[in-house]
PyMOL commands that place a pseudoatom at each C-alpha (Angstrom):
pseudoatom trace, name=CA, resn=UNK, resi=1, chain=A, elem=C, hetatm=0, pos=[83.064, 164.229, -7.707]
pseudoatom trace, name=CA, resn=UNK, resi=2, chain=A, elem=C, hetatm=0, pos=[79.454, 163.799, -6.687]
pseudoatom trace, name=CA, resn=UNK, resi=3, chain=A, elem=C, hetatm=0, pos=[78.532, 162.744, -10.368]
pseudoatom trace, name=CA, resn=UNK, resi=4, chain=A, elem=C, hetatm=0, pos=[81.405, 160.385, -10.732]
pseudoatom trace, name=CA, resn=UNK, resi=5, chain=A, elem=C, hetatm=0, pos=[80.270, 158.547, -7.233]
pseudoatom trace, name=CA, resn=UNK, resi=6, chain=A, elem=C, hetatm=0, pos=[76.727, 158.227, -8.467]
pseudoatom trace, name=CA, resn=UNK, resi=7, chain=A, elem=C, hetatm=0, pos=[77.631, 156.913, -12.104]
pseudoatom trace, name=CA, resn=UNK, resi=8, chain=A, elem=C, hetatm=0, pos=[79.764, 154.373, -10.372]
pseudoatom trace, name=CA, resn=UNK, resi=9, chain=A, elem=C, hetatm=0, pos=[77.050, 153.230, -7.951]
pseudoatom trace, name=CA, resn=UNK, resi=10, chain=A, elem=C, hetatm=0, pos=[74.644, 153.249, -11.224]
pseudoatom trace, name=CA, resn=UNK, resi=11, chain=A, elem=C, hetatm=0, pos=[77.312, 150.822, -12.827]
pseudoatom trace, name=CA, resn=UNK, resi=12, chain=A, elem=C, hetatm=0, pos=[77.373, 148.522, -9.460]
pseudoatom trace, name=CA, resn=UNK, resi=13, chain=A, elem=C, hetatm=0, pos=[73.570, 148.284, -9.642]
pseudoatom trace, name=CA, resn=UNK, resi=14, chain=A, elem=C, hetatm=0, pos=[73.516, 147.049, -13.271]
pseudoatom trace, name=CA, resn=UNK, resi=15, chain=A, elem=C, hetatm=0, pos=[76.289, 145.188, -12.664]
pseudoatom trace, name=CA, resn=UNK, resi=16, chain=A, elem=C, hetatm=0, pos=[74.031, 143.445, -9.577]
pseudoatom trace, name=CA, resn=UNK, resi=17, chain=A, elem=C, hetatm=0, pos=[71.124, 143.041, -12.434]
pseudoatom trace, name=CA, resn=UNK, resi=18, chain=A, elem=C, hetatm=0, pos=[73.212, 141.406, -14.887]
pseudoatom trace, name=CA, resn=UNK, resi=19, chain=A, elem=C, hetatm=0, pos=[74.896, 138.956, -12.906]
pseudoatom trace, name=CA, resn=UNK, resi=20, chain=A, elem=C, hetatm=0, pos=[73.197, 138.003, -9.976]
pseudoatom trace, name=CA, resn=UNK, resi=21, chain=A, elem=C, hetatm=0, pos=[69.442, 139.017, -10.888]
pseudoatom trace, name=CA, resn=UNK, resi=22, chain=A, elem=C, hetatm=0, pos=[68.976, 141.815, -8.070]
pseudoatom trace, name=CA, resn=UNK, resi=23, chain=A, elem=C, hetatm=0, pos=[66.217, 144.411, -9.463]
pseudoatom trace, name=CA, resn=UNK, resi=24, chain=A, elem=C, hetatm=0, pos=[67.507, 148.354, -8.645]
pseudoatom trace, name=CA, resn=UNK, resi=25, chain=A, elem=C, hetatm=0, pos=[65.495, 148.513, -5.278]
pseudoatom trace, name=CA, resn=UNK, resi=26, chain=A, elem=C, hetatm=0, pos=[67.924, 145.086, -4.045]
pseudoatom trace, name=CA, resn=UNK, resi=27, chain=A, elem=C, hetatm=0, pos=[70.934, 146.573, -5.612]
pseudoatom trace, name=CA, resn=UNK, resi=28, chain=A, elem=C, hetatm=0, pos=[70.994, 149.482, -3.520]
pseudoatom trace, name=CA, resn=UNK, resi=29, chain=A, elem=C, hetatm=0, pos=[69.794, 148.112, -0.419]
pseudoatom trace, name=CA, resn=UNK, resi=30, chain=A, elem=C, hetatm=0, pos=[73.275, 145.966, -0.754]
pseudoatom trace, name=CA, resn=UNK, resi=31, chain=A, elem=C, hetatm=0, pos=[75.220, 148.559, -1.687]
pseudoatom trace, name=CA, resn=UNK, resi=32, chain=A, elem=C, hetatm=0, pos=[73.774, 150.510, 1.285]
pseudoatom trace, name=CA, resn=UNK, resi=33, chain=A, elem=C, hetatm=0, pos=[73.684, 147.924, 4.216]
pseudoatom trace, name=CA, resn=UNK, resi=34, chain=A, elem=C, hetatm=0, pos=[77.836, 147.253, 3.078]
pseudoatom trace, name=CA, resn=UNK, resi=35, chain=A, elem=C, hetatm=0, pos=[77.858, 151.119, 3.643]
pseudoatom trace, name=CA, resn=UNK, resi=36, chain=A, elem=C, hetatm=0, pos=[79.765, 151.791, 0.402]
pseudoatom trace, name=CA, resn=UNK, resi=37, chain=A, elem=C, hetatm=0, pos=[79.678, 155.879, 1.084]
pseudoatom trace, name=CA, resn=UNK, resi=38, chain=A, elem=C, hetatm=0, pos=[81.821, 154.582, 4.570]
pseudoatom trace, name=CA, resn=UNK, resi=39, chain=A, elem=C, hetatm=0, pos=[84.343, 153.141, 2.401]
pseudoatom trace, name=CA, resn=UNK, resi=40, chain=A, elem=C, hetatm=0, pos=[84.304, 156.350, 0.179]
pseudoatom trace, name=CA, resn=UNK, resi=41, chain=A, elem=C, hetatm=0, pos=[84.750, 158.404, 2.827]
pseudoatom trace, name=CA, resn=UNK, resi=42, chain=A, elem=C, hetatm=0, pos=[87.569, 156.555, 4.135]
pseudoatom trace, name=CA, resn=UNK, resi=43, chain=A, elem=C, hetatm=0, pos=[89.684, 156.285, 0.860]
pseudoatom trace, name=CA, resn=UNK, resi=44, chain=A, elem=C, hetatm=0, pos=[87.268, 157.228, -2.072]
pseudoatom trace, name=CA, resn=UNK, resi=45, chain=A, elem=C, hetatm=0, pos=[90.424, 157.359, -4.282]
pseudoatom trace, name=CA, resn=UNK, resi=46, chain=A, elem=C, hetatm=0, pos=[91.053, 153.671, -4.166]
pseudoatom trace, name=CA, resn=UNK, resi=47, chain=A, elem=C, hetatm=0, pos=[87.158, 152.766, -3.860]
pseudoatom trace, name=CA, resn=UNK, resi=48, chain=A, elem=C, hetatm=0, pos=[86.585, 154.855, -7.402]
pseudoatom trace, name=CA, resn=UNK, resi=49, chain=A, elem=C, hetatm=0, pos=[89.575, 153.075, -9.699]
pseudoatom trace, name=CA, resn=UNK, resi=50, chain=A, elem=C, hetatm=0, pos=[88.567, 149.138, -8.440]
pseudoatom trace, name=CA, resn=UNK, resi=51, chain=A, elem=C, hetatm=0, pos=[86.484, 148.025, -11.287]
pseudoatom trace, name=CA, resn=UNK, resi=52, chain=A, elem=C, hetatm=0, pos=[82.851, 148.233, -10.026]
pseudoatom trace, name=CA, resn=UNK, resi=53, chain=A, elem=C, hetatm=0, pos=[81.944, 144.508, -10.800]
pseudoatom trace, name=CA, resn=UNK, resi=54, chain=A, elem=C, hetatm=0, pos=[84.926, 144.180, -8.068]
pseudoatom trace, name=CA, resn=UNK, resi=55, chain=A, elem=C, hetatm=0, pos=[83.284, 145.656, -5.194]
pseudoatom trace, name=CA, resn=UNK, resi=56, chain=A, elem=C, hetatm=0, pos=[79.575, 144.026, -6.345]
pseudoatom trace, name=CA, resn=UNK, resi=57, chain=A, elem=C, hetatm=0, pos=[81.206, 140.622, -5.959]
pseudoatom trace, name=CA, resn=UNK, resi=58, chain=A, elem=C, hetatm=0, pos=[82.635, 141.659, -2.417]
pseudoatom trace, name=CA, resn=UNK, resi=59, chain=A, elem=C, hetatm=0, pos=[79.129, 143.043, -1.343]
pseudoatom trace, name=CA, resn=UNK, resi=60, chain=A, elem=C, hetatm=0, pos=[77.404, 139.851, -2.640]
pseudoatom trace, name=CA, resn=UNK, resi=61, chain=A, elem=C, hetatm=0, pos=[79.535, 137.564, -1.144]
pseudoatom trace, name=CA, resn=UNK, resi=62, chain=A, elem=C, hetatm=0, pos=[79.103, 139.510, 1.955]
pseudoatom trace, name=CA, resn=UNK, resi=63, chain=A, elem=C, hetatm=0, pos=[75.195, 140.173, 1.855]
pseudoatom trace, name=CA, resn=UNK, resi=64, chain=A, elem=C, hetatm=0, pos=[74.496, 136.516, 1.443]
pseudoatom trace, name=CA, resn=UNK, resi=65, chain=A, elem=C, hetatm=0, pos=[76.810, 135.422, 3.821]
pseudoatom trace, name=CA, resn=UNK, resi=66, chain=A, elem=C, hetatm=0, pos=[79.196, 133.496, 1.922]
pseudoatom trace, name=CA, resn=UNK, resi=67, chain=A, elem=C, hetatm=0, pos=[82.416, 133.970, 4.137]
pseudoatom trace, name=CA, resn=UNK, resi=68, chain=A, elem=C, hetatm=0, pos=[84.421, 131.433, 2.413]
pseudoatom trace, name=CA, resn=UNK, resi=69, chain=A, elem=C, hetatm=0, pos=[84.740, 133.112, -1.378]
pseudoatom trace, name=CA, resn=UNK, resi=70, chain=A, elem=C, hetatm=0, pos=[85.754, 136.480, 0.957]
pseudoatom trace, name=CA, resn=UNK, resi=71, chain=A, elem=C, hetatm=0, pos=[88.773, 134.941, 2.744]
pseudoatom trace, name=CA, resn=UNK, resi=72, chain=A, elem=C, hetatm=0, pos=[90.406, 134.168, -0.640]
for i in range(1, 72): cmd.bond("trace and resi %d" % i, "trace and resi %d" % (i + 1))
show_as sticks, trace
zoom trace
């Protein structure tokens, strides 16, 4: 389970690279300050079968503030 959580987060940081232009260290630090391994822990089963570009939209939107594309 470990390896499958850390190839997903891997995924979510390219995913950050490719379309919004965040190098690794940013990536993280957004994945991180969202406190992704919270969500995990509260229903990794769900969290693991989104599509990852899913949950880097929903951590961009929320790291730069932009409230309005997150109550659609």
């Amino acid at each position: 389970m470990k390896n499958r959580v850390t190839e997903y987060k891997q995924s979510m940081v390219n995913i950050f690279g490719i379309k919004y232009g965040l190098s690794e260290f940013e990536a993280k630090k957004a994945i991180s300050s969202y406190d992704f391994d919270g969500v995990l822990r509260a229903c990794n089963f769900i969290a693991l079968h989104d599509d990852p570009e899913i949950w880097v939209d929903t951590i961009y939107k929320w790291v730069t503030g932009d409230e309005d594309l997150l109550q659609m």
